[in-house]
N, C-alpha and C positions, 0 to 999 in steps of 0.2 A: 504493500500500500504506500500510496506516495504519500511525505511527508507533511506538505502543504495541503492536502485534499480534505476538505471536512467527511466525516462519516456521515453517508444519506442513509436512516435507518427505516424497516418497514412502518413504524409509529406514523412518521415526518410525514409519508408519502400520502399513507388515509388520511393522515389529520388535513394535507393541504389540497386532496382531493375533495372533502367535505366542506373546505373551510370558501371553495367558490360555487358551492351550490348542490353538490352530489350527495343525492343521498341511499337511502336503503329502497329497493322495487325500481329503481331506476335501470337504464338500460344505458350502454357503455359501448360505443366503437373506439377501441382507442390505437391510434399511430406514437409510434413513440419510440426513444433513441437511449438504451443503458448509457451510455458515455458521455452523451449532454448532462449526465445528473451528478457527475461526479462518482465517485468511488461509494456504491450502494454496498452495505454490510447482507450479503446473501446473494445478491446480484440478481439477477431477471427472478429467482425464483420469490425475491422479497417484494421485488415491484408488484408484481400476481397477487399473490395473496395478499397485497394492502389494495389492490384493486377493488378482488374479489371481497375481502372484508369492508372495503366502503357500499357496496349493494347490497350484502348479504341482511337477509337470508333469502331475499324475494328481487334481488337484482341479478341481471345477466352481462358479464362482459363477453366482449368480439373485438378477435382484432384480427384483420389482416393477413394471411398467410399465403400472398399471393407470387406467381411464378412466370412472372412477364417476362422477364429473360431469356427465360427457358425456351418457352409456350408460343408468346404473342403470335409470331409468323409461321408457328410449325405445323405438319400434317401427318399424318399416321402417328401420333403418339401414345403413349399409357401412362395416363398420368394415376398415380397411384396414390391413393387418401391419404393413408398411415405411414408412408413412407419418403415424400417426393419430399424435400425440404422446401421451408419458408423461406423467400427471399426479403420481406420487409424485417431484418433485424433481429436480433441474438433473444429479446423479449419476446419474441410474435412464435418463433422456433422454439425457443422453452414453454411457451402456453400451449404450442401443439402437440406436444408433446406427454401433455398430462393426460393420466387413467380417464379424467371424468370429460378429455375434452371433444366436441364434436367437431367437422371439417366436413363444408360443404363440398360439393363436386365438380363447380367450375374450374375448368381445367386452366382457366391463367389468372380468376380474378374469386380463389377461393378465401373463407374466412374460416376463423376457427372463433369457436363459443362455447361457454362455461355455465352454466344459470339454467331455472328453469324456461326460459322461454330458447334457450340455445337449439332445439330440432327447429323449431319455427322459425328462428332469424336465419338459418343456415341459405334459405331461398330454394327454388326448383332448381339449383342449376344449370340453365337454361341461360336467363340475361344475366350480365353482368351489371348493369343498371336500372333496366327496362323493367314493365311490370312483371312482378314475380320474383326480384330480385330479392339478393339480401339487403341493398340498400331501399328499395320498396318497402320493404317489411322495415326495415331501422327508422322510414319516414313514420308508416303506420307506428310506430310506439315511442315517437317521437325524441326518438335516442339523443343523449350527449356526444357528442363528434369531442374526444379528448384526443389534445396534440401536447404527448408529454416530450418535451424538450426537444418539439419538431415544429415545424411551420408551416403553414397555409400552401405550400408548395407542394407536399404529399397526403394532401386533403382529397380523396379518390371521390369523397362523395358530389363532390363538384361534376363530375362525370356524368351524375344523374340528372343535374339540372340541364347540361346538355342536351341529355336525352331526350328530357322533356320538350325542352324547348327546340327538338327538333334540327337541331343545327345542322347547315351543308356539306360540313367538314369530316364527317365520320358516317360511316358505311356500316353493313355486319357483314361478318362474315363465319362461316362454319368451322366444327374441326374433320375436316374429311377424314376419313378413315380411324378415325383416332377410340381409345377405347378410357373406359376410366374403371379404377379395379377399387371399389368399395373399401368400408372399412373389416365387414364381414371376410374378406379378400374374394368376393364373387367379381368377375370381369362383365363389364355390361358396356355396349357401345354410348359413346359422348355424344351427349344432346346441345354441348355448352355452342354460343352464340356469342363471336367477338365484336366489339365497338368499336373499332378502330377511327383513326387520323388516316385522312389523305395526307398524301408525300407535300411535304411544303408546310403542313401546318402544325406549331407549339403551342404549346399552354401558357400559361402563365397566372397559376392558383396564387403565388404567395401576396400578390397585391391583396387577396380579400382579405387578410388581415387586419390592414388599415383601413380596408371601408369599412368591414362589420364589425370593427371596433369604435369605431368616427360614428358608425350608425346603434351601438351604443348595445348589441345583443351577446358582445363577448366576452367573458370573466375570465382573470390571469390570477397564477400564484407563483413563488418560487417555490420549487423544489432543490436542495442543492444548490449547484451550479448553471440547474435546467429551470427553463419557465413552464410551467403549464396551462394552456389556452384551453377556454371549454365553450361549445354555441351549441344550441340545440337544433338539432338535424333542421328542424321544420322553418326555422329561421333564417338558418344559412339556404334553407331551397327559397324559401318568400324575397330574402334581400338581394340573392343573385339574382334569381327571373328578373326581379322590376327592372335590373339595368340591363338583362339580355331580349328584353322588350323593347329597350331603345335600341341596342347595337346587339344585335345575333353574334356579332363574334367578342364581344365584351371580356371573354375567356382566354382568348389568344392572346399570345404576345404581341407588341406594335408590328413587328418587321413580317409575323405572320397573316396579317392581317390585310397586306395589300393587294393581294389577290382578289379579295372579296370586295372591294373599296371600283 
């Protein structure tokens, strides 16, 4: 342990969970970075359980255990429940990792969940935004979108407000031949439906920080070293739409934006 690093212990983490609005039956997607927090005494498995203890006993977290790298552009694959690793970070991997946890079946934009409503948020895996989705269902229960010592830039749910709003910029497309092997380890052919970006166009999520904070729906704490950002799902979809009702590509980057201009 580095000398200078304060200890971030499981306590600090619920108490600073709680302390901007989270409580118990609540519902939890959280993004989030062990190493922005500084030197955690237990490490991703402390972060979990102060999570899990800020909902409990009637709250569900979900986070991310998604395999875009892998996946996004691929064809014939097996993507496997229990076994494919998490790419969103060393916390998202150790939560999938747990006895009691569940893993949807989108083969690049799967989540993993802990709680009783966790079969339900997992989604059809079918869309990865669209209706049916997990993020559909995290609108329906009108989840806390928590960014532990990450930012508005890997805010996936943002993706859904595209969807909705129908944007020019992204297509679906299938996974041909591809198969996905349960948690039971039964192999069953992939139903999953990708959202993709035409070639030419970026995002650019981390600006919604300073709006939907400017617009007054977002609560911060420190944890450690790390800050944690909290907005409830249903607001971040209400305050994006209204500015992608003036500009459809509102979402993009400036430079990827001139196409559509």
């Amino acid at each position: 342990m580095p000398a200078a690093q304060p200890i971030v212990r499981r306590t600090e983490i619920q108490s600073g969970i709680h302390a901007i609005g989270v409580s118990t039956a609540d519902v939890l997607m959280v993004h989030s970075s062990l190493s922005a927090l500084g030197w955690v005494e237990g490490g991703a498995d402390a972060v979990i359980d102060a999570l899990l203890d800020a909902v409990a006993p009637e709250g569900t977290v979900v986070m991310p255990t998604f395999t875009w790298d892998t996946y996004h552009d691929a064809h014939g694959v097996a993507f496997d429940v229990g076994q494919t690793p998490s790419e969103t970070g060393r916390i998202s991997e150790t939560f999938r990792r747990r006895p009691n946890a569940l893993r949807s079946t989108h083969i690049c934009h799967s989540v993993t969940a802990v709680g009783p409503m966790a079969s339900h948020l997992l989604g059809d895996g079918v869309h990865s935004f669209g209706i049916g989705s997990t993020f559909d269902r995290l609108y329906m229960a009108n989840a806390w979108i928590v960014l532990l010592g990450v930012d508005f830039s890997v805010c996936t749910a943002l993706h859904m407000v595209e969807r909705f709003a129908d944007v020019p910029y992204r297509h679906y497309r299938d996974y041909a031949r591809s198969r996905v092997v349960q948690a039971d380890g039964k192999t069953v052919p992939s139903r999953s439906l990708e959202y993709l970006r035409e070639p030419g166009y970026s995002n650019d999520f981390a600006k919604m920080g300073r709006i939907l904070a400017k617009d007054g729906v977002t609560r911060t704490a420190r944890i450690g070293h790390g800050i944690v950002t909290v907005v409830r799902i249903r607001d971040l979809f209400t305050h994006t739409m209204q500015r992608m009702r003036q500009d459809i590509g509102f979402l993009l980057s400036e430079d990827s934006k001139e196409p559509m201009q």
